[in-house]
SELUM-746394 format. One record per residue (C-alpha): x, y, z. Coordinates in steps of 0.1 Angstrom, whole numbers, plus 5000, padded with zeros to 4 digits. Layout:
REM residues N
XYZ ...
//
This chain:
REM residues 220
469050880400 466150970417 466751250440 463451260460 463950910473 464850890510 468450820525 467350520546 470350570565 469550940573 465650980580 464250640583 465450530619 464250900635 460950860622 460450470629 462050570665 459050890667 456550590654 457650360679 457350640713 454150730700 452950370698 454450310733 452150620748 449150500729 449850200750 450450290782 446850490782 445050220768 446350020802 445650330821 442450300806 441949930815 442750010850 439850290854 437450150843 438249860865 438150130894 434850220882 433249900882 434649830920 434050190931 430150120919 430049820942 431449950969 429650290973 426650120968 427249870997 429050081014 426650381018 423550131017 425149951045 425650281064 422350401060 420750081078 423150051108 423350461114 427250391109 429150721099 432250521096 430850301063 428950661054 432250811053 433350551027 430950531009 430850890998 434950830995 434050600969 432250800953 434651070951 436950800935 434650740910 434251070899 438051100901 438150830877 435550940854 437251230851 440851100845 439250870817 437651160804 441651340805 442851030791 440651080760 441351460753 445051350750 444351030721 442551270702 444051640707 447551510720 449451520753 449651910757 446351980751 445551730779 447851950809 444652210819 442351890819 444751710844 444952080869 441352090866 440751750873 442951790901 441552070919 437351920913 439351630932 440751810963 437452010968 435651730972 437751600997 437751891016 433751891016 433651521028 436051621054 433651851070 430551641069 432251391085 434051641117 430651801116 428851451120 431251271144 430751551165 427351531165 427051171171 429551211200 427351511214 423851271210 426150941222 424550791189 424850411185 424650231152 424549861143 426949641131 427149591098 428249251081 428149371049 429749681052 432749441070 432849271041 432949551015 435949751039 438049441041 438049311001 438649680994 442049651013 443749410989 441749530959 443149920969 446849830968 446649610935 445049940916 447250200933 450750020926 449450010891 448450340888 451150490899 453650280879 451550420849 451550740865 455350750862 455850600825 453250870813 454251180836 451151250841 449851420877 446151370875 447351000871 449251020906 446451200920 444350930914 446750710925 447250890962 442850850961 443550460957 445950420986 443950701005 440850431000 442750141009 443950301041 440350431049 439550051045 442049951072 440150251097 437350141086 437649751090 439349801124 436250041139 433849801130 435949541145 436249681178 432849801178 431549421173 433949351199 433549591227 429749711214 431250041227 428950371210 431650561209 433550341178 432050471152 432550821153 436550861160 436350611140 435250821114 437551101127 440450901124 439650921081 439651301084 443651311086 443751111054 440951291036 442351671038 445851521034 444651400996 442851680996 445751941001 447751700973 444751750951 444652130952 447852220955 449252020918 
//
């Protein structure tokens, strides 16, 4: 008898059951992957209208945004970029990448905070009116449903991986989809009532959900 054959009974199930979770992982990034890169192609979009839009009508409201979206697509970048180190170095290696990622993450929301206290105030101090913005309407309200698809997803993912720079990204979706909401509703009334004053509590009103995220961020 051949004594270096294998006892299939024995050794065969524990490493086909080892194959199988390491296929299963594999899996889940590659859909984690799917879905960032599906955050950066909408996160393009709507920073670009976003901030554009702002720019032309003076509104600090789609400003804010815009430079939210922009946070989210560096959030993303970097998450794909965590999602990498972990297919080729493995998932521990990958646990400094997601603090780091993290903490770049709250910073940044911390910084937009300030620029936009620091702008609503001066807009309120100046009584500076803006224009109304079709486009930027337009952007703010497809964001909304777009927003809740990618953060339920994400954090499904988020949970099936165990991973917390996944999570974090996932609060930065459902932080954008609820800046949509303040955002759609300012320039709502603002159409409406043509009141100056919109725009920048408008914009205040996203400073709550900006340093909440950003508190999230740094503290993981």
């Amino acid at each position: 008898m051949n004594m270096e054959m294998i006892a299939p009974d024995e050794t065969t199930p524990a490493a086909s059951s080892s194959h199988a979770s390491s296929s299963s992982r594999a899996d889940l990034i590659r859909q984690a992957f799917q879905l960032e890169w599906l955050t950066v192609g909408w996160m393009v979009i709507e920073a670009v209208v976003a901030i554009g839009s702002g720019l032309a009508a003076g509104s600090l409201v789609l400003l804010a945004f815009g430079l939210d979206s922009v946070i989210e697509l560096m959030s993303a970048a970097v998450l794909i970029w965590r999602l990498s180190v972990e297919l080729r170095h493995g998932h521990a290696f990958s646990e400094s990448a997601e603090r780091m990622a993290s903490r770049i993450g709250g910073a940044l929301l911390f910084a937009l905070a300030a620029y936009v206290i620091v702008s609503a105030g001066w807009g309120l101090w100046v009584h500076h009116a803006n224009r109304f913005s079709l486009a930027g309407l337009a952007v703010t309200a497809l964001a909304i449903p777009i927003m809740r698809y990618l953060a339920r997803q994400k954090i499904t993912l988020a949970d099936k991986l165990g991973s917390l720079a996944m999570r974090s990204d996932a609060m930065e979706s459902v932080a954008c989809g609820w800046l949509s909401l303040v955002a759609v509703v300012s320039l709502a009334l603002e159409a409406m009532l043509g009141a100056w004053w919109v725009d920048p509590v408008g914009s205040l009103a996203i400073v709550w959900f900006l340093v909440k995220e950003g508190r999230e961020g740094w503290s993981d």
